[in-house]
C-alpha positions in Angstrom: -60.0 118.6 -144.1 -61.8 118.1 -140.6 -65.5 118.4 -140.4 -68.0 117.9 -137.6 -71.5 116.0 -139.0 -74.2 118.2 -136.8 -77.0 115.7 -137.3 -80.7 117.1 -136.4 -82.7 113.9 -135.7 -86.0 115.4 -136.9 -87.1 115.7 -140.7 -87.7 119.8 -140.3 -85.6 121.5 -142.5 -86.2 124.9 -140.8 -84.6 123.8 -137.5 -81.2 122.4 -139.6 -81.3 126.0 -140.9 -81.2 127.8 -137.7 -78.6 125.6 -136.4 -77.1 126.2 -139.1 -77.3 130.2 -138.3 -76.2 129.0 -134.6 -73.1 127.6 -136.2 -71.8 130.5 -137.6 -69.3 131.9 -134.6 -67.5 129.0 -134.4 -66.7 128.5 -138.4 -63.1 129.8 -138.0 -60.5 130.1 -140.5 -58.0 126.8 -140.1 -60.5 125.3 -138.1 -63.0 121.9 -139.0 -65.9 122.3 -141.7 -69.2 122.2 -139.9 -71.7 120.5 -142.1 -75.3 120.3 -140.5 -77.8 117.7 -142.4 -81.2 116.9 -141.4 -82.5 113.3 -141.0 -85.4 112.6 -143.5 -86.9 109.8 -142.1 -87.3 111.5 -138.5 -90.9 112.9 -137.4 -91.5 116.2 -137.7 -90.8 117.1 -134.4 -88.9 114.9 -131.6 -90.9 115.3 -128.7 -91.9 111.8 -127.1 -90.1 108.4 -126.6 -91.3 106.6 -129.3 -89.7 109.3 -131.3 -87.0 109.2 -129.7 -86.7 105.2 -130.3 -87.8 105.5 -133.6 -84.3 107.3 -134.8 -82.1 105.5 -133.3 -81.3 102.9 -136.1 -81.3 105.4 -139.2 -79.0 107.7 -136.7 -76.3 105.0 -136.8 -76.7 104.5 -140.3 -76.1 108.0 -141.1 -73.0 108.0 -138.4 -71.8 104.4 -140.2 -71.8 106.2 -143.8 -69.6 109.4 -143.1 -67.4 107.9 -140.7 -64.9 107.9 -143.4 -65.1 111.6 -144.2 -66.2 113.0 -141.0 -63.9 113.9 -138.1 -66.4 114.1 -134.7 -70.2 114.0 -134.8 -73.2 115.4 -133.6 -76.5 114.8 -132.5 -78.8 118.2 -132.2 -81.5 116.8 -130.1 -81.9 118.0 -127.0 -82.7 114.1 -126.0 -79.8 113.2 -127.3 -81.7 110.1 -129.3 -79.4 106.8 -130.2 -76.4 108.8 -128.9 -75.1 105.6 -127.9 -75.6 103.1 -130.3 -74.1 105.8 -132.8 -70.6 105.5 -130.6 -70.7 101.8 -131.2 -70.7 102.4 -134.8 -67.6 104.9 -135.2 -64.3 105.4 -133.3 -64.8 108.9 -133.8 -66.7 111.0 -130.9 -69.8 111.6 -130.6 -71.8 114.2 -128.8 -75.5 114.9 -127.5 -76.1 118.4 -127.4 -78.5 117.3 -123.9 -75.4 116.1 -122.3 -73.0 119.0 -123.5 -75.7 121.9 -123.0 -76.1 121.0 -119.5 -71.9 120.2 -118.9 -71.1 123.7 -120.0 -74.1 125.5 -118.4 -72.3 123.7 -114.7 -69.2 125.6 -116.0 -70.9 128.7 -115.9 -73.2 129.0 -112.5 -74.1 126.5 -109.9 -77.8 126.0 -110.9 -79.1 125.5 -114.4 -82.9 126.1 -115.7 -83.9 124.5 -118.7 -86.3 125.5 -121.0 -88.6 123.0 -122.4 -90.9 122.9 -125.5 -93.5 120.9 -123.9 -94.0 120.0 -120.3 -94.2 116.4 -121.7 -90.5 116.2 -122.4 -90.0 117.2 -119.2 -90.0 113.8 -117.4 -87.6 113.0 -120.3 -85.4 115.1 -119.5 -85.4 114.7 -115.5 -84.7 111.1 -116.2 -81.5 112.6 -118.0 -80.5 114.5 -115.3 -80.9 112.1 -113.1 -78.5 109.3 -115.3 -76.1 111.8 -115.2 -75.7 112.2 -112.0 -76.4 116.4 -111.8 -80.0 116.5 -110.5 -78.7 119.0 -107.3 -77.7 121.1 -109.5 -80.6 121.6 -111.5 -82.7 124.8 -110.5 -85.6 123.6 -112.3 -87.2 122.5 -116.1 -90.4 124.5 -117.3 -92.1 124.2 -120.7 -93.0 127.1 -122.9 -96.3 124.8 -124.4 -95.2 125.1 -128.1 -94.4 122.1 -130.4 -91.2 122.0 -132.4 -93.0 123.0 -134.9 -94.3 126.1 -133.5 -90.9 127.8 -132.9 -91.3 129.2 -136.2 -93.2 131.6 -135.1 -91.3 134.2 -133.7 -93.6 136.8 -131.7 -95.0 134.0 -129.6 -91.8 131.7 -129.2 -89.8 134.6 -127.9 -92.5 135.8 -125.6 -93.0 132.5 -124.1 -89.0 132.1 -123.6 -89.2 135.1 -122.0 -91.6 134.4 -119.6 -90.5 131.2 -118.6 -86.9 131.7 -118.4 -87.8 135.4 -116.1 -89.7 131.9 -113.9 -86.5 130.0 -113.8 -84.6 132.9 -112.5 -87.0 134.5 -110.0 -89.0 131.6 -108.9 -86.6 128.6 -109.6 -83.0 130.4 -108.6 -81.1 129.6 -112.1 -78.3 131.5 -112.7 -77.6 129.6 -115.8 -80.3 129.0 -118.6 -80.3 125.7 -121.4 -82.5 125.9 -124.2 -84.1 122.2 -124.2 -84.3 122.0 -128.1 -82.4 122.8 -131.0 -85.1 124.2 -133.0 -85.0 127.2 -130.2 -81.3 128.1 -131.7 -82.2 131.4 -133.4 -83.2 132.7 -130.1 -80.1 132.7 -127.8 -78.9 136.0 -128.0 -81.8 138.0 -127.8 -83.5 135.9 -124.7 -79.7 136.2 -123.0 -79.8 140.1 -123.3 -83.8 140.0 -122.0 -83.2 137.8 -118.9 -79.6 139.2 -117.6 -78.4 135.6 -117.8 -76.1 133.5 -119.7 -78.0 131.1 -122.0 -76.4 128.2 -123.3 -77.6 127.1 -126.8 -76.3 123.1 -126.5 -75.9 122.6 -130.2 -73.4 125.6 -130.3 -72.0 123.9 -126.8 -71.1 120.3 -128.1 -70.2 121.5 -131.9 -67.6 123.7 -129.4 -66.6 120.3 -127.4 -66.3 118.5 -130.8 -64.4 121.0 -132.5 -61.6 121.1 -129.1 -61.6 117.0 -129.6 -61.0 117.1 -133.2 -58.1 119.6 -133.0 -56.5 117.4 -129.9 -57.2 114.1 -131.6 -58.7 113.2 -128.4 -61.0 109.9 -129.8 
């Protein structure tokens, strides 16, 4: 049987669970198991370099060990930490939900907002944007000031998401929104009805590119 590996990076249990919950549409009869597993030894939270450094090696481990029963992985950070060592280690892809959030949000308008947990990852992520070559197309990256953490709390996540993705829109001229971290997965719907815009959650994005890779063989 096919199965995707969704691997979040971080040690918090809660944010596995709601991709987990974010998985859900695309478990389809006939099609790949989708098995998402949280890596212990990651902090809490991903949400500077060092942390982003400091997964890399027991991200490639965990690739290294189910490369035998897994068909296509994934990495649910939105900074897409060790994505490329991991491809060293397996012939099997490999997908950043960074890289695939922002290549399916350019499929559906012509500028993309993200929204960020803290403005901190924002250079992060512009130096992202920049390596991939899509900087023009961005409409702009603002932060809603909450820790990964913190997304737990519902009342004040969603009302922050709100507010800064209505800033991307007017202000910034997104057509397109990206939530910038996994742990914001339980939110997608409801902030895409609110705003009037379509919201791409990027774990849901590049399990749905690994899925189309796995059924085509495409390596």
């Amino acid at each position: 049987m096919e199965r995707i590996l969704v691997i979040n990076p971080n040690s918090s249990q809660t944010v596995t669970d709601g991709i987990d919950r974010a998985m859900e549409p695309l478990r389809l009869p006939g099609g790949p198991a989708i098995e998402c597993v949280t890596l212990k030894e990651g902090p809490p939270g991903i949400e500077n370099q060092a942390h982003v450094e400091s997964v890399v090696l027991p991200l490639s481990q965990m690739v290294k060990s189910r490369d035998n029963d897994c068909s296509a992985f994934v990495i649910a950070c939105y900074s897409d930490p060790g994505l490329h060592a991991a491809r060293e280690v397996t012939t099997k892809p490999v997908l950043g939900i960074a890289e695939c959030g922002i290549m399916t949000a350019m499929t559906m308008g012509q500028r993309f907002g993200v929204i960020s947990i803290l403005k901190k990852s924002i250079p992060r992520h512009l130096r992202y944007v920049g390596q991939m070559g899509v900087y023009d197309r961005m409409a702009g990256d603002r932060a809603i000031g909450l820790g990964v953490t913190e997304l737990s709390d519902e009342a004040r996540t969603f009302s922050r998401m709100a507010e800064v993705a209505a800033e991307l829109r007017d202000e910034d001229g997104a057509d397109v929104l990206v939530m910038g971290c996994a742990g914001m997965a339980r939110y997608r719907d409801r902030l895409q009805r609110h705003v009037g815009l379509p919201v791409v959650e990027p774990s849901q994005a590049a399990v749905s590119m690994a899925i189309g890779r796995s059924r085509l063989n495409w390596s």
